[in-house]
DRENZA-671746 format. One record per atom (N, C-alpha, C): residue number from 0; residue in three letters; atom name; x, z, y. Coordinates in steps of 0.2 Angstrom, whole numbers. Layout:
// DRENZA-671746
+-----+--------+-------+-------+-------+-------+
| num | residu | atome |    px |    pz |    py |
+-----+--------+-------+-------+-------+-------+
| NUM |    ALA |    CA |     X |     Z |     Y |
...
+-----+--------+-------+-------+-------+-------+
//
This chain:
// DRENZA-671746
+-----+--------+-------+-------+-------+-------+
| num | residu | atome |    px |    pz |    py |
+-----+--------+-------+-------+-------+-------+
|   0 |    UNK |     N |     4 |     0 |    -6 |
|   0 |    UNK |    CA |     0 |     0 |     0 |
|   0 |    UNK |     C |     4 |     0 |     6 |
|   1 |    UNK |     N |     4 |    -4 |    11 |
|   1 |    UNK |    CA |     6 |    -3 |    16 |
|   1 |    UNK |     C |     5 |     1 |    22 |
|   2 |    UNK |     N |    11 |     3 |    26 |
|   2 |    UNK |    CA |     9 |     8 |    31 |
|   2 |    UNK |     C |    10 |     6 |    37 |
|   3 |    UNK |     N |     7 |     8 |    42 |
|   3 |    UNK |    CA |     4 |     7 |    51 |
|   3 |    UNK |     C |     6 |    14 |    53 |
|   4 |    UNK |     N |     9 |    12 |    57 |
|   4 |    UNK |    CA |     7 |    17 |    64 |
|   4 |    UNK |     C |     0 |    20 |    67 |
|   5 |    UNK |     N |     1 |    26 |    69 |
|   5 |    UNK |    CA |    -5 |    26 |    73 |
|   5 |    UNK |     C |    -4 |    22 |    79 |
|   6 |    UNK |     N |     1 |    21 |    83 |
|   6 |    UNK |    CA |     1 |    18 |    89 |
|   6 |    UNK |     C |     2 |     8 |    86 |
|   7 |    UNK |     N |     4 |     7 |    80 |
|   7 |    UNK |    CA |     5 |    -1 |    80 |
|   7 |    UNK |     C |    -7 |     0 |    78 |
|   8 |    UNK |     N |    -8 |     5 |    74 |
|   8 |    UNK |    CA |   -14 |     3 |    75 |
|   8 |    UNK |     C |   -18 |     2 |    80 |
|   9 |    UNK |     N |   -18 |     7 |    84 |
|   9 |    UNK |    CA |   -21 |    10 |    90 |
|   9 |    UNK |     C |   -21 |     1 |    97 |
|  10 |    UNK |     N |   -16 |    -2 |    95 |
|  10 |    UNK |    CA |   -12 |    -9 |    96 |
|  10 |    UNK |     C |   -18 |   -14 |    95 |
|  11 |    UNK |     N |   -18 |   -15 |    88 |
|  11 |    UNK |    CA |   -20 |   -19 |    83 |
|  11 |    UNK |     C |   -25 |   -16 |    80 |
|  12 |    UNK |     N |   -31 |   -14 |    81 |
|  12 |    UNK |    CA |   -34 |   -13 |    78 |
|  12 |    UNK |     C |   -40 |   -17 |    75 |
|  13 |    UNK |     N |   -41 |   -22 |    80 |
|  13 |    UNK |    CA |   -46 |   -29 |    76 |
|  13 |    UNK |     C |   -41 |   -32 |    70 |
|  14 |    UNK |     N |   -34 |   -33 |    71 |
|  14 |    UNK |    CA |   -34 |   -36 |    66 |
|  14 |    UNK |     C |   -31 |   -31 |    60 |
|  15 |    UNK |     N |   -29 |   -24 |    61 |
|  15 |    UNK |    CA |   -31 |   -22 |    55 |
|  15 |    UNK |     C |   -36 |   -21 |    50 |
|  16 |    UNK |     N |   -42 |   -21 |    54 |
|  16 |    UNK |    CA |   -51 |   -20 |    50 |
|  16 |    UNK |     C |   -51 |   -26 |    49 |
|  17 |    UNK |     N |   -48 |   -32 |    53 |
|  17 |    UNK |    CA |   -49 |   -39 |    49 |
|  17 |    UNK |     C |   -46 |   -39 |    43 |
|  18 |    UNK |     N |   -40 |   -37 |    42 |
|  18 |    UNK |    CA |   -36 |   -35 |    36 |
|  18 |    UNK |     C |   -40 |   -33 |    29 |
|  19 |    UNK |     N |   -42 |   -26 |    32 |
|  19 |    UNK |    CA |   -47 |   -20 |    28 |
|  19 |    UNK |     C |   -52 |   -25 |    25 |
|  20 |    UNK |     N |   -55 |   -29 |    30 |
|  20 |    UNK |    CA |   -62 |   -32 |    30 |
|  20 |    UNK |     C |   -61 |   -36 |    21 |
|  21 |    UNK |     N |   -56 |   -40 |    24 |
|  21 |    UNK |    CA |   -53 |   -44 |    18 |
|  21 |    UNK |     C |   -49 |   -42 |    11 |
|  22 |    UNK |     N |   -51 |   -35 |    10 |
|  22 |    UNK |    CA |   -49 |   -30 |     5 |
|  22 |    UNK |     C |   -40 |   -29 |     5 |
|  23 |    UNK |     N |   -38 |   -30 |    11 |
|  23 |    UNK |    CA |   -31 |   -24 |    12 |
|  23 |    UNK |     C |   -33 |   -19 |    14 |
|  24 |    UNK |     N |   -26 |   -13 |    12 |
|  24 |    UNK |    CA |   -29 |    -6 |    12 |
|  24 |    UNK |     C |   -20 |    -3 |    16 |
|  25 |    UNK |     N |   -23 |     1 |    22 |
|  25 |    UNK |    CA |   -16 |     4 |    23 |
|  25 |    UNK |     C |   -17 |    12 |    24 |
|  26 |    UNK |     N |   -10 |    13 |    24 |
|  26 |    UNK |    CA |    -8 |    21 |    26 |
|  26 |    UNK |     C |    -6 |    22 |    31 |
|  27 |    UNK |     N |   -11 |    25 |    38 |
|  27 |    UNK |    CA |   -10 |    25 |    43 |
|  27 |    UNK |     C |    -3 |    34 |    42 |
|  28 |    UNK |     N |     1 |    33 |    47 |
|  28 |    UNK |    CA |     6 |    37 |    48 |
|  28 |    UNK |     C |     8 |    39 |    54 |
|  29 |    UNK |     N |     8 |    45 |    54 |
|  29 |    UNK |    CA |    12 |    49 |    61 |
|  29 |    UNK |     C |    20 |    51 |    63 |
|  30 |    UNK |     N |    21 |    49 |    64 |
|  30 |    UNK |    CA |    30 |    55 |    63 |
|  30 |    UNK |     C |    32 |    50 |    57 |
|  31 |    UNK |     N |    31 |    48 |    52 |
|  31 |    UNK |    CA |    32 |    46 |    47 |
|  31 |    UNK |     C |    29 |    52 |    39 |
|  32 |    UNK |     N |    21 |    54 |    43 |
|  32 |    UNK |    CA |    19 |    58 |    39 |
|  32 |    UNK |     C |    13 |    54 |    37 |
|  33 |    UNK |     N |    10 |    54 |    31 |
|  33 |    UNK |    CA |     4 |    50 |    29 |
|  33 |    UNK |     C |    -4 |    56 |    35 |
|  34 |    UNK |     N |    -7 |    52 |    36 |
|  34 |    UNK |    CA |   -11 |    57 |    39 |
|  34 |    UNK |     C |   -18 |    54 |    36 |
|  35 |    UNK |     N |   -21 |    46 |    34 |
|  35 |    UNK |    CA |   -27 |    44 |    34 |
|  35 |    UNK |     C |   -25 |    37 |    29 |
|  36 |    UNK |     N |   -31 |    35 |    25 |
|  36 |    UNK |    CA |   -30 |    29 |    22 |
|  36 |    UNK |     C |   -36 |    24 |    25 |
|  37 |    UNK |     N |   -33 |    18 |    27 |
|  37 |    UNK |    CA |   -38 |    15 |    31 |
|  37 |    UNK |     C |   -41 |    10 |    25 |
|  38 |    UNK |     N |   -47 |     9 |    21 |
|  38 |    UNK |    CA |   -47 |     4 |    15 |
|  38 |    UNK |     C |   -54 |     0 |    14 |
|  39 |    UNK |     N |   -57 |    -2 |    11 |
|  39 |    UNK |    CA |   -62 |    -6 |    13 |
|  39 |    UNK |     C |   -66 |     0 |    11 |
|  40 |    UNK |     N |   -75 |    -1 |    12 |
|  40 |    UNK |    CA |   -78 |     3 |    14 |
|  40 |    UNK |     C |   -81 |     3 |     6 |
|  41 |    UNK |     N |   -86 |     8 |     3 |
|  41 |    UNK |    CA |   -87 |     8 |    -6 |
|  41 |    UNK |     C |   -92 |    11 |    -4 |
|  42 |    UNK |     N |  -100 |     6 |    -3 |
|  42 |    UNK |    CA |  -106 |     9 |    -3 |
|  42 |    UNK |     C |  -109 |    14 |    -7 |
|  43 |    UNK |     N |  -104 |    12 |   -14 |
|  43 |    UNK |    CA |  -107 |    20 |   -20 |
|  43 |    UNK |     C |  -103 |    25 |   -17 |
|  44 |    UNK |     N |  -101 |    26 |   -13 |
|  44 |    UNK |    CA |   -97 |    34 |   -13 |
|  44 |    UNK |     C |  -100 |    34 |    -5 |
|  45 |    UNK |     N |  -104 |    32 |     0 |
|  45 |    UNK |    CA |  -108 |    33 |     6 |
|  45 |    UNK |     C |  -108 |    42 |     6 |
|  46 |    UNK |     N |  -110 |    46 |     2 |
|  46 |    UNK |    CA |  -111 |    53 |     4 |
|  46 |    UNK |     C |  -112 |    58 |    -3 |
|  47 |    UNK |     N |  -107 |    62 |    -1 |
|  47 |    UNK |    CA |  -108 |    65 |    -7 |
|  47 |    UNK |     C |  -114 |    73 |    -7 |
|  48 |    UNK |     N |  -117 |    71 |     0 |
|  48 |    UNK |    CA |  -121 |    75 |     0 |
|  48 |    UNK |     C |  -125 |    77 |    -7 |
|  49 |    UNK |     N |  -126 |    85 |    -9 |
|  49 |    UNK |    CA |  -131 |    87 |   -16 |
|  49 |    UNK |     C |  -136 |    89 |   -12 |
|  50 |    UNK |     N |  -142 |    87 |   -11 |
|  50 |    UNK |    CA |  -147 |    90 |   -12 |
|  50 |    UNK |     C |  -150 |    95 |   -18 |
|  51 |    UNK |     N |  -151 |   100 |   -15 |
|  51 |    UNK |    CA |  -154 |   107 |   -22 |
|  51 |    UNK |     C |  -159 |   110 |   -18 |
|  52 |    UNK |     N |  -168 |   109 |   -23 |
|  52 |    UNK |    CA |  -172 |   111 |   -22 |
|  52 |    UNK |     C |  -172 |   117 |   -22 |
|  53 |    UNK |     N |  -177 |   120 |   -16 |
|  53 |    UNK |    CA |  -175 |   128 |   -16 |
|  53 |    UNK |     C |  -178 |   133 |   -23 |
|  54 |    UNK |     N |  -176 |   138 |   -24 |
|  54 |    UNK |    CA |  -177 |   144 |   -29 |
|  54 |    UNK |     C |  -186 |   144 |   -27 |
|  55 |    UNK |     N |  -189 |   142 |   -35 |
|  55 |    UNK |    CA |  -196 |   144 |   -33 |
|  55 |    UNK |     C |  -197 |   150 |   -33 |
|  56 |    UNK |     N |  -196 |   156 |   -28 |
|  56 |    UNK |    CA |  -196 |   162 |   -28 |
|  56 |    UNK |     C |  -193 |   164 |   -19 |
|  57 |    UNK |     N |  -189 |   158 |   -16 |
|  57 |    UNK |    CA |  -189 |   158 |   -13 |
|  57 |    UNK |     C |  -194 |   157 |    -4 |
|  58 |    UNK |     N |  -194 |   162 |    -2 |
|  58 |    UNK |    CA |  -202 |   163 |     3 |
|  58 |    UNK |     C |  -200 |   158 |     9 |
|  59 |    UNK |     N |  -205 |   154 |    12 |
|  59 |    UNK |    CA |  -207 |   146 |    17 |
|  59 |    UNK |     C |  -204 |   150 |    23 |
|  60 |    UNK |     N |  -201 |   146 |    26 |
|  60 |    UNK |    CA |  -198 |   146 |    33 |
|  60 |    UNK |     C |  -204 |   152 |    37 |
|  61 |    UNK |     N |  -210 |   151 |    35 |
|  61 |    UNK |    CA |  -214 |   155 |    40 |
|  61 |    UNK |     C |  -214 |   161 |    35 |
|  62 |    UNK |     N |  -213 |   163 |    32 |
|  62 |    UNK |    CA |  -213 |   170 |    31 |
|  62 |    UNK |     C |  -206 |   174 |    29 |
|  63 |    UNK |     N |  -200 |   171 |    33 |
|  63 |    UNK |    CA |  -196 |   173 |    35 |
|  63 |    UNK |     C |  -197 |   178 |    43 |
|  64 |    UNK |     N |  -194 |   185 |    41 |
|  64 |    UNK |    CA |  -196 |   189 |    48 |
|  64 |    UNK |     C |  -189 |   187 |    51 |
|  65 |    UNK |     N |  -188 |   184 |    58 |
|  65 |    UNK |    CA |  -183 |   185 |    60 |
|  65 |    UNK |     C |  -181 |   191 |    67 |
|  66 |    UNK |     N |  -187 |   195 |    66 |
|  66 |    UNK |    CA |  -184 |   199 |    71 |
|  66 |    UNK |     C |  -187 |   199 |    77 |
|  67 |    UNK |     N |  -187 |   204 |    83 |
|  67 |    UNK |    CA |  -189 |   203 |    88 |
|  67 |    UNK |     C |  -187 |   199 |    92 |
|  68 |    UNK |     N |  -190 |   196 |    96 |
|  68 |    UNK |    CA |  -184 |   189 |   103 |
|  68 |    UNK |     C |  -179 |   193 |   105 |
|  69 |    UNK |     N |  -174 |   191 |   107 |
|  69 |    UNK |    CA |  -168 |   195 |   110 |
|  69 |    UNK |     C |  -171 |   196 |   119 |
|  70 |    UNK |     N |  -169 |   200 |   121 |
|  70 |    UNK |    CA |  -173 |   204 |   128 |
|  70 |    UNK |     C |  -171 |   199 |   134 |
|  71 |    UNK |     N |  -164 |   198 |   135 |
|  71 |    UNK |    CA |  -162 |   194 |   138 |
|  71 |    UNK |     C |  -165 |   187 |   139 |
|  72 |    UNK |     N |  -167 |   184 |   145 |
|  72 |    UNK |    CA |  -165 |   178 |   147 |
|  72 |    UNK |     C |  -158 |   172 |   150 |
|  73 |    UNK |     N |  -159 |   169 |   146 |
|  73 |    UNK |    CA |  -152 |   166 |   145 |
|  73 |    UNK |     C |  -154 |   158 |   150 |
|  74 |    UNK |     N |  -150 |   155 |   156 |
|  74 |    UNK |    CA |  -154 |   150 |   158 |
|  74 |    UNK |     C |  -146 |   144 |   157 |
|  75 |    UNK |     N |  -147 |   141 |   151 |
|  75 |    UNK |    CA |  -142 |   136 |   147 |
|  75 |    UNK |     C |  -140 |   133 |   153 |
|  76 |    UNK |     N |  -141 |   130 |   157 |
|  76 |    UNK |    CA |  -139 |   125 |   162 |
|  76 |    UNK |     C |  -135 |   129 |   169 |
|  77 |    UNK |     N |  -137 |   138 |   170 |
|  77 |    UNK |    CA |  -131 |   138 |   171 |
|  77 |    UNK |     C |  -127 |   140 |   170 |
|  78 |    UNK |     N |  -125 |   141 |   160 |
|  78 |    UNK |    CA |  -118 |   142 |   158 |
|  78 |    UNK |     C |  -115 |   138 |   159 |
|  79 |    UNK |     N |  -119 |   130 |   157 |
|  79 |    UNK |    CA |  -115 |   125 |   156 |
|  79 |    UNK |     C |  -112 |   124 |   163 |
|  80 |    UNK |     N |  -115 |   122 |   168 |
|  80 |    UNK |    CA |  -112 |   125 |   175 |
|  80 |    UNK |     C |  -106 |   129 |   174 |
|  81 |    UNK |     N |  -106 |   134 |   173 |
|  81 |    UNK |    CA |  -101 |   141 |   173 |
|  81 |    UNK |     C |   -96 |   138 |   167 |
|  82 |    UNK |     N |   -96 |   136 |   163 |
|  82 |    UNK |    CA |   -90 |   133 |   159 |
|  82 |    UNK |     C |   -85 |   128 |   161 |
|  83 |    UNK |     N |   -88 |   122 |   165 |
|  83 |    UNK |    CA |   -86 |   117 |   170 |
|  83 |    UNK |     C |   -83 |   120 |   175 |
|  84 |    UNK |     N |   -88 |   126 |   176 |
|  84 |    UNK |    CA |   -81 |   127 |   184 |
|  84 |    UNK |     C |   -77 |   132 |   180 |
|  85 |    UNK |     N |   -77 |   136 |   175 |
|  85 |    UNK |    CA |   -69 |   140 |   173 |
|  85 |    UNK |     C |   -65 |   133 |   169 |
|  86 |    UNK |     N |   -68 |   125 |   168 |
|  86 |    UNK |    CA |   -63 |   121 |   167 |
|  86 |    UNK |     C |   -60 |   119 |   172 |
|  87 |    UNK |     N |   -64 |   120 |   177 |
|  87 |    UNK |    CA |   -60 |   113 |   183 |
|  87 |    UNK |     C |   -65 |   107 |   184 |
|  88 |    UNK |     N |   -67 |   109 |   181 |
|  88 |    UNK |    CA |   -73 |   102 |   184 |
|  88 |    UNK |     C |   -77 |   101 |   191 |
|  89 |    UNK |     N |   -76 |    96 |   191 |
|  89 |    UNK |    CA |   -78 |    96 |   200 |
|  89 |    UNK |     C |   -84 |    91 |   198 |
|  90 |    UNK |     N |   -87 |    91 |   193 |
|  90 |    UNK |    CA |   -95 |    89 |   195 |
|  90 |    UNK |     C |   -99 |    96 |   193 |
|  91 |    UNK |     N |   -96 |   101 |   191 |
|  91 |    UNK |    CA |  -100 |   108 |   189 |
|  91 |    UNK |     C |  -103 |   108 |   195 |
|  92 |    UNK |     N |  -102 |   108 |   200 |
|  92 |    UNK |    CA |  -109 |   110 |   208 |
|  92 |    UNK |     C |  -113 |   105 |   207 |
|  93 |    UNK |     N |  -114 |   100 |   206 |
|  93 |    UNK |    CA |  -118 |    93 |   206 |
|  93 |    UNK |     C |  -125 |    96 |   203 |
|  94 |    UNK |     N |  -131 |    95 |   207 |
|  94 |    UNK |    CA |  -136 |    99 |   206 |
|  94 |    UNK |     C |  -143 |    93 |   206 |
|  95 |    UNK |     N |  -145 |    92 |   201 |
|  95 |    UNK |    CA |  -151 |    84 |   200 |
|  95 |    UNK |     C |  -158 |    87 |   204 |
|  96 |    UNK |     N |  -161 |    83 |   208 |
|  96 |    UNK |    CA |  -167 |    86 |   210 |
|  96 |    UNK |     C |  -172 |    84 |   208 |
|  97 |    UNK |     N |  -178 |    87 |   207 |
|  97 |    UNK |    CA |  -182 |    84 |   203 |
|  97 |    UNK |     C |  -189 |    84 |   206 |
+-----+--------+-------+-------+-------+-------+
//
């Protein structure tokens, strides 16, 4: 198999998927470390997700107790605000009117 650069892929990247497309297969490389295998796509192997039905003993989402609400109110939009300006972000004031 042969092997690629991150940076000669990052370069090239239409004509390595055209490669891949046409059943070549590389070994993408950092430093001179393998990190990823870039290879044609195998619709049998799409997800290895396992679905498992639940325990028939197990009780329906609605008759789980989850407890009281928590007391506080929490208003999302100005933490995400608050996040923004402790990164530095100069659209964190920008304020949409509605």
């Amino acid at each position: 198999m042969e092997t690629v650069t991150v940076a000669e892929l990052k370069a090239r990247l239409s004509h390595y998927l055209r490669e891949v497309r046409a059943g070549g297969s590389f070994t993408v490389v950092s430093r001179d470390i393998p990190v990823a295998t870039l290879s044609p796509h195998d619709p049998g192997h799409d997800d290895d997700l396992v679905i498992v039905a639940p325990h028939p003993d197990a009780p329906s989402l609605a008759g789980i107790d989850m407890g009281p609400p928590l007391p506080a109110h929490v208003d999302v939009v100005d933490l995400i605000r608050q996040g923004r300006r402790d990164a530095g972000d100069t659209l964190a004031d920008t304020r949409t009117r509605r």
